[in-house]
N, CA, C and O atoms as CSV, one atom per row, in Angstrom:
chain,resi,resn,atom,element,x,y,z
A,1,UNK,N,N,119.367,105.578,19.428
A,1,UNK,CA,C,118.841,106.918,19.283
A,1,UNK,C,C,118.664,107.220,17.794
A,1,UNK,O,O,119.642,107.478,17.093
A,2,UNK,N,N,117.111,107.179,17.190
A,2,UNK,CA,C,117.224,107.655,15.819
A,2,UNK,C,C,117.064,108.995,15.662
A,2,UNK,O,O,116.287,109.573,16.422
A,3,UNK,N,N,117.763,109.720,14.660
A,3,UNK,CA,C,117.924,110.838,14.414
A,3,UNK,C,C,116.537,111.122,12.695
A,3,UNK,O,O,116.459,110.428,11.681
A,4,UNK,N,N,116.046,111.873,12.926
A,4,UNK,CA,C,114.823,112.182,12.086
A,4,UNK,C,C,115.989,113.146,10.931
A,4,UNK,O,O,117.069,113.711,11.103
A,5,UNK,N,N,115.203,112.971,9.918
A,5,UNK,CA,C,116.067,113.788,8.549
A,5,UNK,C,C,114.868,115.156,8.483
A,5,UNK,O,O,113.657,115.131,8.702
A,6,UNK,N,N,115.434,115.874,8.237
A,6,UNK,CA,C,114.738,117.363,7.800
A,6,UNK,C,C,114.466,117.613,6.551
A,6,UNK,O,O,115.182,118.330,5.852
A,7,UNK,N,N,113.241,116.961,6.087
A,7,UNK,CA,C,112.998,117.180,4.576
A,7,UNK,C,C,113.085,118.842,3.829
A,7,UNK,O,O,113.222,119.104,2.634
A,8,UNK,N,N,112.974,119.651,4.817
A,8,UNK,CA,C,112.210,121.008,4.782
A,8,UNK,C,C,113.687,122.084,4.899
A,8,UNK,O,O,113.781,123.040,5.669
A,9,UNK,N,N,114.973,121.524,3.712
A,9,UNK,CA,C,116.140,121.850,4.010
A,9,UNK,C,C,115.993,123.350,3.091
A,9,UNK,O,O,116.814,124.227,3.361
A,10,UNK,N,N,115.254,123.550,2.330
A,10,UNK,CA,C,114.993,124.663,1.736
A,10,UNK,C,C,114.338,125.932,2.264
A,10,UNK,O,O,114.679,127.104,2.104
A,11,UNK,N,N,113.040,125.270,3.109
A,11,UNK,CA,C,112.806,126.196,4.067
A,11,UNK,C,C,113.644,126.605,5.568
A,11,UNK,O,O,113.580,127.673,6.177
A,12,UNK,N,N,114.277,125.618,5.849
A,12,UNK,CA,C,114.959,126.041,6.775
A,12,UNK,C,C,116.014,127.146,6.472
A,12,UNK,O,O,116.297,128.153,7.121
A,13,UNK,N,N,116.660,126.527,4.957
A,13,UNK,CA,C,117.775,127.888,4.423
A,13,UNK,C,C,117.538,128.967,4.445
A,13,UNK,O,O,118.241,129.882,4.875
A,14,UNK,N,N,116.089,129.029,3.792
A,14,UNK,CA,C,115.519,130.366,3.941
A,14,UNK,C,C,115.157,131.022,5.068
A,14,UNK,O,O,115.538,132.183,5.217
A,15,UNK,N,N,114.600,130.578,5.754
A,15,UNK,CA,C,114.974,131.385,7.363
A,15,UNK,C,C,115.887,131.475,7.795
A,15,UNK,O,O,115.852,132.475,8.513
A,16,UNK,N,N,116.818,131.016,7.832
A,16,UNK,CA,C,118.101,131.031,8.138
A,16,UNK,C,C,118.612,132.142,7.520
A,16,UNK,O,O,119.056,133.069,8.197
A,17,UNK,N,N,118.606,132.170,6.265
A,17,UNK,CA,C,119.100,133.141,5.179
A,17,UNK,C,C,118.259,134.791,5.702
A,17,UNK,O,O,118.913,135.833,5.737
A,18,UNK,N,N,116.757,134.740,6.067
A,18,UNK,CA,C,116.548,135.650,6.504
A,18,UNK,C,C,116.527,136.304,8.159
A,18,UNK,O,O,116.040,137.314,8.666
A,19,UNK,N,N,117.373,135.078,8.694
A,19,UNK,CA,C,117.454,135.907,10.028
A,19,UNK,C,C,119.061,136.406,9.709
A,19,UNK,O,O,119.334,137.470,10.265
A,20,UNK,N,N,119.917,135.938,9.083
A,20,UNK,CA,C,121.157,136.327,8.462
A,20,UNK,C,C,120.979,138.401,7.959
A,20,UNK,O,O,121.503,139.508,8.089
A,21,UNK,N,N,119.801,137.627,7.344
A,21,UNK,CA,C,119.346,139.607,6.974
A,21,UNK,C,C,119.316,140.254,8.081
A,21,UNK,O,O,120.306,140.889,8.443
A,22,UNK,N,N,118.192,140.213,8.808
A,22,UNK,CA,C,117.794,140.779,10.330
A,22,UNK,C,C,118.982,141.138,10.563
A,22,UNK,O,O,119.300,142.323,10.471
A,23,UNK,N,N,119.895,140.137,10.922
A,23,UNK,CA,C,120.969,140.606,11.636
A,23,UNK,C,C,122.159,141.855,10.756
A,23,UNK,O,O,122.567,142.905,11.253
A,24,UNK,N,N,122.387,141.482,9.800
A,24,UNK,CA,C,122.945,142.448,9.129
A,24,UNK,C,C,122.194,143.763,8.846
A,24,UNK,O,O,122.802,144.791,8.548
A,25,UNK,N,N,121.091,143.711,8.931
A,25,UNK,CA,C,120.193,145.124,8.577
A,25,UNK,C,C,120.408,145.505,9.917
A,25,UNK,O,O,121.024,146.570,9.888
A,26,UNK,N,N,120.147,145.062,11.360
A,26,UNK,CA,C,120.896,145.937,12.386
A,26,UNK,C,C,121.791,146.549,12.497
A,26,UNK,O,O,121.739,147.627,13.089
A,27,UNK,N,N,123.042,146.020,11.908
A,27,UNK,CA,C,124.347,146.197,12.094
A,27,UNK,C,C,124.688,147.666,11.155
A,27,UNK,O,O,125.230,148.735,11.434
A,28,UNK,N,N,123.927,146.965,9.639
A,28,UNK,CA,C,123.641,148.450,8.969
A,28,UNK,C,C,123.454,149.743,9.613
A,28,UNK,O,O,124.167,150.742,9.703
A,29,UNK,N,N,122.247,149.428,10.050
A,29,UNK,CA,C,121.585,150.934,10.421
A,29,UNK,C,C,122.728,151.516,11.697
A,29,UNK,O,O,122.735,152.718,11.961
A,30,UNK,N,N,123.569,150.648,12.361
A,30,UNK,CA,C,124.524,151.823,12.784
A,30,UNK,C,C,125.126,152.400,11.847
A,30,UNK,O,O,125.762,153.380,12.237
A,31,UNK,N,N,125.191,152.185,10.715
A,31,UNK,CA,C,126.218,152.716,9.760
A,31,UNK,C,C,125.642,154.174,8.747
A,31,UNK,O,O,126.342,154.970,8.121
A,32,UNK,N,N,123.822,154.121,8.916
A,32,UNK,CA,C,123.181,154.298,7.988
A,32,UNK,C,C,123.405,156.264,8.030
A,32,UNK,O,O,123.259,156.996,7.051
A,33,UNK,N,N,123.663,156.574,9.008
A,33,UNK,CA,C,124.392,158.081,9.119
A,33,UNK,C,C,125.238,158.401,7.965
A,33,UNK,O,O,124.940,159.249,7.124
A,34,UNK,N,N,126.598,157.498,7.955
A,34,UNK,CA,C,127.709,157.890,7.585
A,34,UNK,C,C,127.617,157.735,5.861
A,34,UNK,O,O,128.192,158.535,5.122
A,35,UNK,N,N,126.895,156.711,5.409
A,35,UNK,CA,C,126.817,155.426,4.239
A,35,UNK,C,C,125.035,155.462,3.837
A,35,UNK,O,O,124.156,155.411,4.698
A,36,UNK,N,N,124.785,155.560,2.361
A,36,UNK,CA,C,123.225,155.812,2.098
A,36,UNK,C,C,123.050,154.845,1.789
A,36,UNK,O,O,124.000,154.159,1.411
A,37,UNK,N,N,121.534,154.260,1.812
A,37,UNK,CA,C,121.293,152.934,1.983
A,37,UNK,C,C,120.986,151.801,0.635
A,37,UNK,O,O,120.226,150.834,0.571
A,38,UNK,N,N,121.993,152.435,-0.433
A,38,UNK,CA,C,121.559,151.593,-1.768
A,38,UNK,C,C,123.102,151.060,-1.480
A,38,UNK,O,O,123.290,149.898,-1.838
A,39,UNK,N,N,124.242,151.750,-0.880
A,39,UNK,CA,C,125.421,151.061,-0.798
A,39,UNK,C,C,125.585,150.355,0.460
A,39,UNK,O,O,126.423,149.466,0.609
A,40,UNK,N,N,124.873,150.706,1.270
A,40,UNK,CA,C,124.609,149.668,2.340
A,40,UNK,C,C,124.145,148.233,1.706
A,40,UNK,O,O,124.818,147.204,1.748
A,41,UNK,N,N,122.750,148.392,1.062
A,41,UNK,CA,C,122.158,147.105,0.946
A,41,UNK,C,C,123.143,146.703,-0.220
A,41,UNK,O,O,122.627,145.734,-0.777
A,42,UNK,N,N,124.372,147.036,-0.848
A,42,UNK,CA,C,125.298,146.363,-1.813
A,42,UNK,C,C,125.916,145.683,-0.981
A,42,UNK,O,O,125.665,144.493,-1.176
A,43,UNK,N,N,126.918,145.906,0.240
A,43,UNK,CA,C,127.628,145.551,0.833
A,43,UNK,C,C,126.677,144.690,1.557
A,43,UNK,O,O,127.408,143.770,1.923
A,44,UNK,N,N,125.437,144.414,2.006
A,44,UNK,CA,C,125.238,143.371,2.574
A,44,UNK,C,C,124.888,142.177,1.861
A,44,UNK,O,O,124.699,141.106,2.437
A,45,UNK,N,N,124.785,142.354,0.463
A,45,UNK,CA,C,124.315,141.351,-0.138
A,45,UNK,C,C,125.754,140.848,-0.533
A,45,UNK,O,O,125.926,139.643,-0.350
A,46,UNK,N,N,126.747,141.509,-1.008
A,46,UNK,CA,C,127.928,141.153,-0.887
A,46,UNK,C,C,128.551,140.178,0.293
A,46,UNK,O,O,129.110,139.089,0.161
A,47,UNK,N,N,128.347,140.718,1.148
A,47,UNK,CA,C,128.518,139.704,2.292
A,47,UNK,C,C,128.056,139.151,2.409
A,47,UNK,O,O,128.779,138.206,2.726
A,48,UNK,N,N,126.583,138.693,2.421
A,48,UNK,CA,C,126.263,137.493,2.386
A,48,UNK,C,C,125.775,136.288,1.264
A,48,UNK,O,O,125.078,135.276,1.325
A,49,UNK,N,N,126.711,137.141,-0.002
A,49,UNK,CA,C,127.179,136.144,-0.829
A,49,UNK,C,C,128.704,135.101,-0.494
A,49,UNK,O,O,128.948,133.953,-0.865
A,50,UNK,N,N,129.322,135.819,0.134
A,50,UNK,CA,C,130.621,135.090,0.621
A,50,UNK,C,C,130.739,134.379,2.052
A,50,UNK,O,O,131.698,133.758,2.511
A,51,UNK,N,N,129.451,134.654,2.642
A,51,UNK,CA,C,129.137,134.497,4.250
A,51,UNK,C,C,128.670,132.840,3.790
A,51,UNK,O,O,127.504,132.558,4.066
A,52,UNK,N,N,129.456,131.812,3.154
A,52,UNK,CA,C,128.721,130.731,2.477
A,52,UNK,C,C,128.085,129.444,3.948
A,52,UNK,O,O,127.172,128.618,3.978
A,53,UNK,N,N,128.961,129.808,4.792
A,53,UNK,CA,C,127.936,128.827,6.269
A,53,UNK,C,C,127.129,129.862,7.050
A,53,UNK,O,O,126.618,129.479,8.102
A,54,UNK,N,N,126.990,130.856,6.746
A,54,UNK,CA,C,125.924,131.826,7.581
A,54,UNK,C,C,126.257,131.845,8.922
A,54,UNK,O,O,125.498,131.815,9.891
A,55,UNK,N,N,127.499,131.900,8.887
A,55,UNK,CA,C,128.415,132.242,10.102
A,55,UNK,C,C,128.070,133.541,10.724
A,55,UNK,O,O,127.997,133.593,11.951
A,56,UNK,N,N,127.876,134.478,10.086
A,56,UNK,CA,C,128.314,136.155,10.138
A,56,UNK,C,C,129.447,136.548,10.413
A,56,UNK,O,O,129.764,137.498,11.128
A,57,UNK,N,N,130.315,135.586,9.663
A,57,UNK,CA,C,131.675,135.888,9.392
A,57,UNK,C,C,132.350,135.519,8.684
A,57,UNK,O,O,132.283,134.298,8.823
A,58,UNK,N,N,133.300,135.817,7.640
A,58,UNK,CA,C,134.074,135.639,6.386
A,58,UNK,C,C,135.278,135.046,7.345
A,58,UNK,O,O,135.853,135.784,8.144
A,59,UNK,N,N,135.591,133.731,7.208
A,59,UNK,CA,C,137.021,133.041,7.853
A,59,UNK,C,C,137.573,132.783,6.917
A,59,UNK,O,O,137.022,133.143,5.877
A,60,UNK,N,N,138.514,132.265,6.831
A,60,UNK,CA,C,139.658,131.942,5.757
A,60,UNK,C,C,139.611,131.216,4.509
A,60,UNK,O,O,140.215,131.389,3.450
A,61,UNK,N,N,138.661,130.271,4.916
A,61,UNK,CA,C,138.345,129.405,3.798
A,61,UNK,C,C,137.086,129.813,3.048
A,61,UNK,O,O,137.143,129.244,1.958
A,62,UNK,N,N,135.979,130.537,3.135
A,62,UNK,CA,C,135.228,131.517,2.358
A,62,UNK,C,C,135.757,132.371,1.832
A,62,UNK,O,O,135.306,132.757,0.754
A,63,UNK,N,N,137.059,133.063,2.471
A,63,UNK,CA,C,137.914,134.064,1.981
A,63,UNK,C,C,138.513,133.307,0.265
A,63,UNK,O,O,138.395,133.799,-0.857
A,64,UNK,N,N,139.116,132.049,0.661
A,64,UNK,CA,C,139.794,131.077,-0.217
A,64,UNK,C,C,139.136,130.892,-1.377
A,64,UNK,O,O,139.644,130.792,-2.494
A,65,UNK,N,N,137.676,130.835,-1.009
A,65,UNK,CA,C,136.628,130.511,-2.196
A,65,UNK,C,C,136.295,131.600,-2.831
A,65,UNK,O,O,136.435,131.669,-4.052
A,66,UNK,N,N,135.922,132.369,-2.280
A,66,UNK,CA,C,135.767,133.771,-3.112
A,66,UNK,C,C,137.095,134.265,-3.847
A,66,UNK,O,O,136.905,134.908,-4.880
A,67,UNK,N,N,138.273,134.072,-3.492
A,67,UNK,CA,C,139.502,134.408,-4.276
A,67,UNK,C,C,139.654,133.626,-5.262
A,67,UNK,O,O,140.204,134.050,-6.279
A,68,UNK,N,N,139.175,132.238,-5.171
A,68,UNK,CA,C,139.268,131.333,-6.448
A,68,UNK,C,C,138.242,131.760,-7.451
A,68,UNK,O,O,138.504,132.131,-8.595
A,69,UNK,N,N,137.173,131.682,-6.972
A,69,UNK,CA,C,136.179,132.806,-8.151
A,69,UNK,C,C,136.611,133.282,-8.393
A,69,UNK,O,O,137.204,132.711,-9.308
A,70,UNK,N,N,137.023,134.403,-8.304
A,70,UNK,CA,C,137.487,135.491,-8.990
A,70,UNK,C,C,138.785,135.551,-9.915
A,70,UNK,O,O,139.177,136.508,-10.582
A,71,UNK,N,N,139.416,134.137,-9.771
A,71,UNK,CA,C,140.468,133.983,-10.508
A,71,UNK,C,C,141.671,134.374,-9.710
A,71,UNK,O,O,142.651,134.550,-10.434
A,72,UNK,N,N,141.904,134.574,-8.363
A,72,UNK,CA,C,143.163,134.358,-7.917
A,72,UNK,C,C,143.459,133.993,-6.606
A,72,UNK,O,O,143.125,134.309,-5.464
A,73,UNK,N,N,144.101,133.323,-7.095
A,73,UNK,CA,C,144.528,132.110,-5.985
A,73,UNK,C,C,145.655,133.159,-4.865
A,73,UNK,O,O,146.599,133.905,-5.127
A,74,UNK,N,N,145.003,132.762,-3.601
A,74,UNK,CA,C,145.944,133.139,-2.686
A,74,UNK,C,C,146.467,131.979,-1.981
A,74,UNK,O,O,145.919,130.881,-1.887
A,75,UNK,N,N,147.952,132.457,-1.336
A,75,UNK,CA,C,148.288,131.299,-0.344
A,75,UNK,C,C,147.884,131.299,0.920
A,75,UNK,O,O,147.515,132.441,1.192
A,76,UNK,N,N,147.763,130.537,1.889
A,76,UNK,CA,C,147.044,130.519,3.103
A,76,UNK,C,C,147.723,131.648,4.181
A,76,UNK,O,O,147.046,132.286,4.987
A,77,UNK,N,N,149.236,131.767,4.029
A,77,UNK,CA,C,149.565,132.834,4.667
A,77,UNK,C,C,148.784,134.826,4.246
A,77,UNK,O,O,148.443,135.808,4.906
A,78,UNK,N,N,148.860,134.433,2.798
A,78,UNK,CA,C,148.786,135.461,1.890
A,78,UNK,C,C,147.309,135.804,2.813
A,78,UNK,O,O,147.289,136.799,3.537
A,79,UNK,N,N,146.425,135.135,2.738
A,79,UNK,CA,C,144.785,135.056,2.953
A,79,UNK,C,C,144.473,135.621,4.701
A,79,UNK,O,O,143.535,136.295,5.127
A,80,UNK,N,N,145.797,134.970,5.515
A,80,UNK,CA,C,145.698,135.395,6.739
A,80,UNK,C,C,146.465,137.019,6.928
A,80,UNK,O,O,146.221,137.600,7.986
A,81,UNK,N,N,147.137,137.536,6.172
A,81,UNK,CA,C,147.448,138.825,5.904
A,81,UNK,C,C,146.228,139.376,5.728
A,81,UNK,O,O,145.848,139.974,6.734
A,82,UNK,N,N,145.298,139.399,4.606
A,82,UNK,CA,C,144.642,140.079,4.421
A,82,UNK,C,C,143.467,140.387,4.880
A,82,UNK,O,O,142.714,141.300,4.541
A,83,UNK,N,N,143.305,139.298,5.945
A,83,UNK,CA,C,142.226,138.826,7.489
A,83,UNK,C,C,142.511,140.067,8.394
A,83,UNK,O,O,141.778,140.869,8.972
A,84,UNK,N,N,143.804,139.920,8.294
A,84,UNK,CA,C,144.492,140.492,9.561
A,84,UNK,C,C,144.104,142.035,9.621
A,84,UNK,O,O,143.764,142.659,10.626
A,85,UNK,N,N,144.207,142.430,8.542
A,85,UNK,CA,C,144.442,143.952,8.003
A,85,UNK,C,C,143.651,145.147,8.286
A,85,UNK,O,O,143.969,146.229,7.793
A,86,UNK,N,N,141.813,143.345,8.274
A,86,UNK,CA,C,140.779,144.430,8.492
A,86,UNK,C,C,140.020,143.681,9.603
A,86,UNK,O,O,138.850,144.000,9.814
A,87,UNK,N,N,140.801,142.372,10.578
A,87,UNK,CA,C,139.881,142.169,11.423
A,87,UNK,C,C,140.096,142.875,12.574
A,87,UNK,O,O,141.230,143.045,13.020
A,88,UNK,N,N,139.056,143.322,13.121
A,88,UNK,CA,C,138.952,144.588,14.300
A,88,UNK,C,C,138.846,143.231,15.840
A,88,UNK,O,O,139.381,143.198,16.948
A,89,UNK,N,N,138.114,142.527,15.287
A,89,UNK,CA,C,137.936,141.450,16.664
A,89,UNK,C,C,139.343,140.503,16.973
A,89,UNK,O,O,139.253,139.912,18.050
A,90,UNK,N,N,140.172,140.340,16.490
A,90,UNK,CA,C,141.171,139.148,16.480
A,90,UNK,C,C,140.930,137.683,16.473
A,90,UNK,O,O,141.880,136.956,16.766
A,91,UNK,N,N,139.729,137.133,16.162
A,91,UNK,CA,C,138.914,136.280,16.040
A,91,UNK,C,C,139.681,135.413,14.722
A,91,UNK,O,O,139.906,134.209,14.849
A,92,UNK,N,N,139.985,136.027,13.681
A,92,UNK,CA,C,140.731,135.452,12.540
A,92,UNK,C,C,139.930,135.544,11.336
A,92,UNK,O,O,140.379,135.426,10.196
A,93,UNK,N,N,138.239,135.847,11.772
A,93,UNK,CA,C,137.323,136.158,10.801
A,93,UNK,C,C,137.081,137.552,10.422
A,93,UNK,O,O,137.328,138.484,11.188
A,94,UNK,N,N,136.588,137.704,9.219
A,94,UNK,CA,C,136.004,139.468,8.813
A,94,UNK,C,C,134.456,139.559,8.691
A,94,UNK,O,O,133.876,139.332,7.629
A,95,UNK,N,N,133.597,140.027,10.248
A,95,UNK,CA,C,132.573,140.215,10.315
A,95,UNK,C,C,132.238,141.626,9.870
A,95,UNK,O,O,132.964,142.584,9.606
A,96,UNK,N,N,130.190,141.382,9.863
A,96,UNK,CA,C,130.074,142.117,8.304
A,96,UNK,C,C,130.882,143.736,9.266
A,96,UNK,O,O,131.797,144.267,8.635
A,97,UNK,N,N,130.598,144.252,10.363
A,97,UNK,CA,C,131.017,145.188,10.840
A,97,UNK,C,C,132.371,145.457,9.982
A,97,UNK,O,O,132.442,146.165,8.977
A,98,UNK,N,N,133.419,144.743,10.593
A,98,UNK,CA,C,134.843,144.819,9.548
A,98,UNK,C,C,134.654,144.998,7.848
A,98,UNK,O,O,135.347,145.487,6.957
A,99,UNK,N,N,133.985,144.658,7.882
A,99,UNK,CA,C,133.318,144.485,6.157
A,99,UNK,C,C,133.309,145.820,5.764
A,99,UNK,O,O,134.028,146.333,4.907
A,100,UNK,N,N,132.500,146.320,6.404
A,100,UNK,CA,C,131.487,147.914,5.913
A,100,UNK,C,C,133.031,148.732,6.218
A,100,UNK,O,O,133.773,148.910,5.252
A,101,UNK,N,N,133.398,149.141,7.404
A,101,UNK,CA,C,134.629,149.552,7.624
A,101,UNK,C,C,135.970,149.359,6.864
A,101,UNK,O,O,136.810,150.223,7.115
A,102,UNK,N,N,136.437,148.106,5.723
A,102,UNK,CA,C,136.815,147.591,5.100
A,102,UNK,C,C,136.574,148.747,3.399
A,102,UNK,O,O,137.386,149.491,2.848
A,103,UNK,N,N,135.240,148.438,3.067
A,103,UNK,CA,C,135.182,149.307,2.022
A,103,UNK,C,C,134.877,150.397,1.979
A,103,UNK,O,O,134.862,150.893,0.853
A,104,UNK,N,N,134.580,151.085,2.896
A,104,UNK,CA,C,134.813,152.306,3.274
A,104,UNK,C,C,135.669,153.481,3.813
A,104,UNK,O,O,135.606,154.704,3.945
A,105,UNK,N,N,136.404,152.566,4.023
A,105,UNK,CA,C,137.763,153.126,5.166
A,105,UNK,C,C,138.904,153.905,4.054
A,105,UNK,O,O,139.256,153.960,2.876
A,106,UNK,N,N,139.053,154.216,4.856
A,106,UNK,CA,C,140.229,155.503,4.245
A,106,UNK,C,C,141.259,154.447,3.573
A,106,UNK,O,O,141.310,154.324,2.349
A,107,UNK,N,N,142.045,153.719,4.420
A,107,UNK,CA,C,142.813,152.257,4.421
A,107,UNK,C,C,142.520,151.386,2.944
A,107,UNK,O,O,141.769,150.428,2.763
A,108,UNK,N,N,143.001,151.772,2.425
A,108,UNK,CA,C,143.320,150.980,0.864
A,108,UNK,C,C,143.219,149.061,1.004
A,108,UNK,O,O,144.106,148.398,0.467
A,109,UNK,N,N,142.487,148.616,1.487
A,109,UNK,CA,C,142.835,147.054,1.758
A,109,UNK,C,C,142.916,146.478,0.153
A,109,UNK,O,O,142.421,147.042,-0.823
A,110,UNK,N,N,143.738,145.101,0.152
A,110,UNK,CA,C,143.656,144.131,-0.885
A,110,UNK,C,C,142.086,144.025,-1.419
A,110,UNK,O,O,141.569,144.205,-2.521
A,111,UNK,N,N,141.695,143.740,-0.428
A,111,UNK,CA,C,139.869,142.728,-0.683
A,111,UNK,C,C,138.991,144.013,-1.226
A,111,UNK,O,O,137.886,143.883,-1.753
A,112,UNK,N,N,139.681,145.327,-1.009
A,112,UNK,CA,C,138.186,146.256,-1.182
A,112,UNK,C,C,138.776,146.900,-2.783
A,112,UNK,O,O,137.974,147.485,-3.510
A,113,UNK,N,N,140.162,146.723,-3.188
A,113,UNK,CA,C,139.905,146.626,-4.348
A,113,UNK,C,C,140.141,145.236,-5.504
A,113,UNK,O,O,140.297,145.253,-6.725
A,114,UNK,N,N,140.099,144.361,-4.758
A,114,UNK,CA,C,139.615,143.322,-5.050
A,114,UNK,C,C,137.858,142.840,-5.457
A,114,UNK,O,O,137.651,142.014,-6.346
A,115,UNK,N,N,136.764,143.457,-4.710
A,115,UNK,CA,C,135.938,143.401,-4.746
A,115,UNK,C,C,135.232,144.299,-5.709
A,115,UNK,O,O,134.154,144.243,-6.300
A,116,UNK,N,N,136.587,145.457,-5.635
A,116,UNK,CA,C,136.215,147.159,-6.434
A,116,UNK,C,C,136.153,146.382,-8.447
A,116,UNK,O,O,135.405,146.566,-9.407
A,117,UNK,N,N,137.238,145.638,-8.222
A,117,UNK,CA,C,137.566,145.051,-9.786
A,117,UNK,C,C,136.466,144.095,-10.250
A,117,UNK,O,O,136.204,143.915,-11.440
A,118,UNK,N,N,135.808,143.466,-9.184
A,118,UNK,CA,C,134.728,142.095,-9.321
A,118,UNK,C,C,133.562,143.416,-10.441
A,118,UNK,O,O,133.399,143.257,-11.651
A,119,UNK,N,N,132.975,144.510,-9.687
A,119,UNK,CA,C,132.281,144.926,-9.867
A,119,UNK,C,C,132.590,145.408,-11.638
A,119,UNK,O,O,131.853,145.215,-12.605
A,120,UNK,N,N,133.791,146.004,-11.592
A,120,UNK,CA,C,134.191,146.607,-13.069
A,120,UNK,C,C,134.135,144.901,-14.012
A,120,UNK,O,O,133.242,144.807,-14.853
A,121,UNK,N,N,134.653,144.228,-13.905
A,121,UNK,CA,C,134.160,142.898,-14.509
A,121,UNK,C,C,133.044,142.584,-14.659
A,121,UNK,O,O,133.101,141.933,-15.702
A,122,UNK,N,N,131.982,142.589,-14.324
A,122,UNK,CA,C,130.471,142.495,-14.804
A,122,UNK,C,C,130.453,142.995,-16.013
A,122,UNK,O,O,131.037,144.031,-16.332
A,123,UNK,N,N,129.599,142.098,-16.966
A,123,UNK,CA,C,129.194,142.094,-18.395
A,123,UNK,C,C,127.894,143.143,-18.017
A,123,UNK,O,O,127.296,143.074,-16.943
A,124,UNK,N,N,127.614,143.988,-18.944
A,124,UNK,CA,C,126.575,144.846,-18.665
A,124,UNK,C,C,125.591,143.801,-19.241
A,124,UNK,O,O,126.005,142.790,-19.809
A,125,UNK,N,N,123.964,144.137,-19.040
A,125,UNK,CA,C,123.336,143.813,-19.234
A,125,UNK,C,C,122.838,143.815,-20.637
A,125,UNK,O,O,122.689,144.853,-21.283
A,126,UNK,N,N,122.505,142.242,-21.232
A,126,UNK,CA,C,121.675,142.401,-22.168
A,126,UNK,C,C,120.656,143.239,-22.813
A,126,UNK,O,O,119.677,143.393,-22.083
A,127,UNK,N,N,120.573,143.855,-24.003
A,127,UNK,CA,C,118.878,144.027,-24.091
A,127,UNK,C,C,118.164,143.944,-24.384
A,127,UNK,O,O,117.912,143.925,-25.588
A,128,UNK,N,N,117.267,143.825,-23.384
A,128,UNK,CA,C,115.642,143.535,-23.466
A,128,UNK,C,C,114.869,143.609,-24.689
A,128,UNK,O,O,115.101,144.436,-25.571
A,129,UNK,N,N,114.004,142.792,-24.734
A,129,UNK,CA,C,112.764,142.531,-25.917
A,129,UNK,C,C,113.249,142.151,-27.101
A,129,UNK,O,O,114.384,141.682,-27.192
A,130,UNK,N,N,112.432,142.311,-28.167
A,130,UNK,CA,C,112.884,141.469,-29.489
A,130,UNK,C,C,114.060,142.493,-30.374
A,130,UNK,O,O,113.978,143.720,-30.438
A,131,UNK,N,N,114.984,141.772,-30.923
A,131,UNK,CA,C,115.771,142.449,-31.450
A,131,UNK,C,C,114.945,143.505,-32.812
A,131,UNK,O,O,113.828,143.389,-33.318
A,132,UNK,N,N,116.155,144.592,-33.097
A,132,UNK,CA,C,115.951,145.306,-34.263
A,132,UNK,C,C,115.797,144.592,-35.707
A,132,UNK,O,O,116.567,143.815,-36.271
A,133,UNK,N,N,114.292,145.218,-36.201
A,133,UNK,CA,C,114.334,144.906,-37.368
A,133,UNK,C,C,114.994,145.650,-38.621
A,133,UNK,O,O,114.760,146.774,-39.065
A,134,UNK,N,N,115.982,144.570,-39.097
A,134,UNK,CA,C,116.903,145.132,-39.724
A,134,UNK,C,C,116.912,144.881,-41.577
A,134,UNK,O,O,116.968,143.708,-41.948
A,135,UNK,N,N,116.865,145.823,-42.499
A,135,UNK,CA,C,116.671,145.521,-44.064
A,135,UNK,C,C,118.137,145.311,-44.697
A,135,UNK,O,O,119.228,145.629,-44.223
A,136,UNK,N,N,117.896,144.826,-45.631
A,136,UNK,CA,C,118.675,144.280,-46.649
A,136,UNK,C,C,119.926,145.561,-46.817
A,136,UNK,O,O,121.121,145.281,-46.909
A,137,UNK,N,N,119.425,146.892,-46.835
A,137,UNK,CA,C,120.243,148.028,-46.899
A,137,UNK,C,C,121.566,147.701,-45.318
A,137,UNK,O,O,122.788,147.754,-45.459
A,138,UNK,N,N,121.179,147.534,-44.597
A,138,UNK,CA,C,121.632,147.348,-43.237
A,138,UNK,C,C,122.695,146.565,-43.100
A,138,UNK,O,O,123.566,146.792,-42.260
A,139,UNK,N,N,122.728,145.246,-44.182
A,139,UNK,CA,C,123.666,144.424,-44.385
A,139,UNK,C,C,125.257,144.676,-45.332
A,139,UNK,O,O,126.329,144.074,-45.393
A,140,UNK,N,N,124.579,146.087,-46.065
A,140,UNK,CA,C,125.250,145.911,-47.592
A,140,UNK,C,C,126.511,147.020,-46.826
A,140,UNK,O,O,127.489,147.387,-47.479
């Protein structure tokens, strides 16, 4: 039985990647009442920066990877605590539903100010175009 290779692994990601959207932009718009939709579309891009097999669900070991980014290491118990805290399904994963509910929730979780600190860590942006022209006075 030969198995054919899929040259077209880029386009496939990308559909993939955009039925990943579809599905999270549904899930959104139940939310889109409560939550306006520039922090919606944060939290989904958030999630599916950490959603790294396009699961539609954050399991333990995406959890693991995203904590190592960020510079801290959890232990595997530590990681299933903090699963636990905000998974609504008992599944062991944090789908995006749990997600949105997660940083929104009254409920102080690890991950939502964990995620709260990612954001304050960003280098602001460069700026744009050619630098200031600057004279000899400028130096002295």
């Amino acid at each position: 039985m030969a198995t054919t290779k899929n040259y077209q692994g880029g386009k496939s990601f990308g559909n993939l990647k955009k039925q990943q959207e579809e599905s999270l932009d549904s899930i959104a718009a139940e939310f889109a009442s409560e939550i306006d939709e520039a922090t919606l579309q944060k939290y989904k891009e958030k999630f599916m920066l950490y959603d790294e097999n396009n699961s539609g669900d954050i399991d333990i070991m995406e959890l693991k990877m995203m904590m190592e980014k960020l510079g801290i290491a959890k232990t595997h118990l530590e990681l299933k605590k903090m699963i636990s805290e905000v998974d609504s399904t008992g599944n062991g994963t944090i789908n995006f539903r749990d997600f949105i509910v997660m940083m929104t929730g009254k409920k102080s979780s690890i991950l939502q100010k964990i995620l709260m600190f990612e954001e304050m860590a960003k280098k602001p942006d460069a700026p744009k175009g050619p630098p200031p022209k600057k004279s000899i006075q400028d130096f002295l």
